[in-house]
N, C-alpha and C positions, 0 to 999 in steps of 0.2 A: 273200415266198414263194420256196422253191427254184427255183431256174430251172430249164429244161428242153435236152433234147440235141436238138441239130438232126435233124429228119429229114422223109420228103416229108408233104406233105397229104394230109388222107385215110389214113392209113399207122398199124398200129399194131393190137394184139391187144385190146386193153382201155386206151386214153387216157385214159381217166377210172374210176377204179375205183370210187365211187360218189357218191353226193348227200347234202347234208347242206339242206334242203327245195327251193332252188335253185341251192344253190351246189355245184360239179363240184368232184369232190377229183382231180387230179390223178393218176396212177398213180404217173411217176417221182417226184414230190414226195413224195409220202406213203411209198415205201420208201427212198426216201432220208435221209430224215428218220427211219424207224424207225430204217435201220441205225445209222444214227447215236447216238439216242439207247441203243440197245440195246450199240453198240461201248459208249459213256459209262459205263453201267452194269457192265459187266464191268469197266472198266478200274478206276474206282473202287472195286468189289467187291475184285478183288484187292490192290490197295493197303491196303485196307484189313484185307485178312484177312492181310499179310506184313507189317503194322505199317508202312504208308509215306505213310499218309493224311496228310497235311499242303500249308502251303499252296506249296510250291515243287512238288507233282504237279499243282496245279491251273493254277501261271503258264505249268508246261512243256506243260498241253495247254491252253491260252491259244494258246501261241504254234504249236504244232502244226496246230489247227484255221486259226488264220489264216492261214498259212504254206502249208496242203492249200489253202484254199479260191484266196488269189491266185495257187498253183502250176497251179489247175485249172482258171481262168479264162484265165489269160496263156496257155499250149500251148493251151487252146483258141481262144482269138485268131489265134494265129501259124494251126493248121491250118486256120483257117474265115476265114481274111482274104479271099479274093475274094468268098466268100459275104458276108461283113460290109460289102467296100465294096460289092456289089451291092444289098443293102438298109439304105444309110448313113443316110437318112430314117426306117427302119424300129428304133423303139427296141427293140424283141423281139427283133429279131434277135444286140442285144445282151447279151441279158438268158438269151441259150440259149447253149447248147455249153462245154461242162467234160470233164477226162478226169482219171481216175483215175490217169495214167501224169503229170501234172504234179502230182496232188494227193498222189502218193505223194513224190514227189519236193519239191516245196513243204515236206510238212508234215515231214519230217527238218529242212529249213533251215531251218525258222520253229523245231523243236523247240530246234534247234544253238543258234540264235543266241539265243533266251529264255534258255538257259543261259548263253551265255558275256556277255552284258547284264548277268543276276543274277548270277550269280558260283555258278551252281549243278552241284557235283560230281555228283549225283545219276544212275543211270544208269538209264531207268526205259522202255529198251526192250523188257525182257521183259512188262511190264504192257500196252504198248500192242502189241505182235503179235497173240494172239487178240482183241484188241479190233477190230483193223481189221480181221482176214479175216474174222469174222463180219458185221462193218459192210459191206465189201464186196462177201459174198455175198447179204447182205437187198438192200443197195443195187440189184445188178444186176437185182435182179426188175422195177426200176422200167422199168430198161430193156427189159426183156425182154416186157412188155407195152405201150409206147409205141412200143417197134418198132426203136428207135436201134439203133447198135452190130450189123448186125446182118450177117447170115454170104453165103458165096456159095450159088449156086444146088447144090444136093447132089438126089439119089435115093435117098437114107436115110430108111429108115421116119420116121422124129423130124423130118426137115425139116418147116419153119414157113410159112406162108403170111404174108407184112406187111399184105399189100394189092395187091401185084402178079402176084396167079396165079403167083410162080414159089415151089416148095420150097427153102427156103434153112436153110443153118444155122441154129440155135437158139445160136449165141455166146454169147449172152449167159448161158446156163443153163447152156455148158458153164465158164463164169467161175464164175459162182457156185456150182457144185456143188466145183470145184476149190477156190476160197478156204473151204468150207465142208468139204472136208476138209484144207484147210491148219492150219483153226481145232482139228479135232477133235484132229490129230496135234500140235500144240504146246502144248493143253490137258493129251496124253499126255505127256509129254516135259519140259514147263515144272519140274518137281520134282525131277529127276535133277539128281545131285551134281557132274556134270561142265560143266551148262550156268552157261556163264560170266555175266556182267551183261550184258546188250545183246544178248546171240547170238543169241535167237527173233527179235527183229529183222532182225537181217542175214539168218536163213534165210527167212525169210517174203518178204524183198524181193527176194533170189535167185530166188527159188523163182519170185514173181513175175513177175519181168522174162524169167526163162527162158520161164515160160509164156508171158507176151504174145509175146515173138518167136515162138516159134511157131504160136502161133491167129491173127495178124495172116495166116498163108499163107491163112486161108481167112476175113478177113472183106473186106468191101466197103471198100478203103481204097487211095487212088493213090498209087503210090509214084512214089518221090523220087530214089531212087538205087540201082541194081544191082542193081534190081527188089525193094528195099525199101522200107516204107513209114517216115514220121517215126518210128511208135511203135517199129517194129524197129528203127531207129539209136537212137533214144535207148535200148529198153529192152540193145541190145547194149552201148554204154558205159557203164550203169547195172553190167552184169553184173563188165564188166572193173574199174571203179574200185571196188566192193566186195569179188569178190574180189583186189584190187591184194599185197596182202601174201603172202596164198598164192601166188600167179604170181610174186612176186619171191624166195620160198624155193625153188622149184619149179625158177627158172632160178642159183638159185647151185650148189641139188644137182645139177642139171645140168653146172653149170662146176667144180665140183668134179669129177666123177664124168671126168667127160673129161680134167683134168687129174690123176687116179690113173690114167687108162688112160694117157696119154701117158708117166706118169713111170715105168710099169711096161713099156713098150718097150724 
């Protein structure tokens, strides 16, 4: 079974979303495993319909999915290590906690190195972008009704009760309505003659990282340094090493531009 995201007891909008005669179906499992299979479907679908269907699309999300899943397991390790030695007897404990900001990050490496293993030129980022922000945005529902993930205390109509009498951001909803328009906007866009092989990739992860740095100002999360939390260092060097190339055109035009002013004194 999908594992679950740590959060308190007792905690949570809908933990279990229904019964199947007595057996609980989990909430975060059950949307996690849609998005999933619903990401799968679109990715294939398109492959399919730009003539890409073969089995080197399948090795590359082989290694993808493996790639997301130990990306999303390991940051969740590292963040929840005191929690983990506190219940080291406690096999559950090990069996919960995943983030999306390791699973994105993972599943690139895992996507990278299936390629450069096979020997595969293939560049097949534009297929998996709307694939993951729709997965993404189904995923977070799970959250969104187990309670995890979830915001500080707000006076906005929409604020959410968990379990603790206090109104708190609804984070989780406002993740998934953004990935759900990240989906609709590169669905738009995926077909124009300028987008290059891989590009929907690089904006989706962008786009990403830039969001979590900033919804991390208002979820429940201890920070680590300069009153940042892990997610916002990481998703801030995620920012920097994607656009790396832009920022090193950006400072030649720079050094250029200054040495035309200097040589025109």
């Amino acid at each position: 079974m999908l594992d679950s995201h740590i959060h308190p007891d007792n905690w949570g909008i809908r933990p279990i979303l229904f019964s199947i005669g007595n057996i609980g179906i989990p909430s975060y499992a059950f949307f996690v495993a849609l998005g999933l299979i619903v990401g799968l479907c679109i990715y294939f679908y398109e492959s399919k319909k730009q003539k890409k269907m073969n089995d080197n699309g399948i090795f590359i999300v082989v290694g993808a999915l493996l790639g997301g899943a130990l990306g999303a397991k390991i940051l969740g390790f590292i963040v929840n290590f005191d929690y983990l030695i506190a219940n080291i007897n406690n096999p559950a404990a090990f069996l919960s906690g995943r983030t999306i900001v390791g699973g994105f990050i993972g599943g690139v490496i895992g996507a990278i190195l299936t390629k450069r293993i096979l020997k595969i030129n293939e560049n097949r980022g534009n297929f998996f972008a709307p694939a993951i922000a729709i997965g993404v945005a189904i995923g977070r529902l799970g959250c969104f009704f187990v309670g995890c993930c979830y915001g500080k205390a707000t006076n906005l109509p929409w604020g959410v009760d968990f379990g603790d009498h206090i109104s708190r951001h609804p984070t989780q909803l406002y993740e998934s309505l953004f990935m759900l328009l990240m989906f609709i906007y590169l669905e738009k866009i995926k077909n124009r003659k300028d987008i290059m092989p891989g590009q929907l990739l690089k904006i989706l992860m962008m786009s990403y990282f830039i969001f979590r740095f900033l919804i991390d100002f208002i979820k429940v999360e201890p920070a680590i340094f300069a009153g940042l939390t892990i997610f916002q260092i990481i998703s801030f060097v995620a920012v920097v090493f994607i656009a790396r190339d832009d920022i090193k055109k950006l400072f030649i035009k720079l050094k250029d531009k200054k040495q035309y002013v200097n040589e025109s004194k």
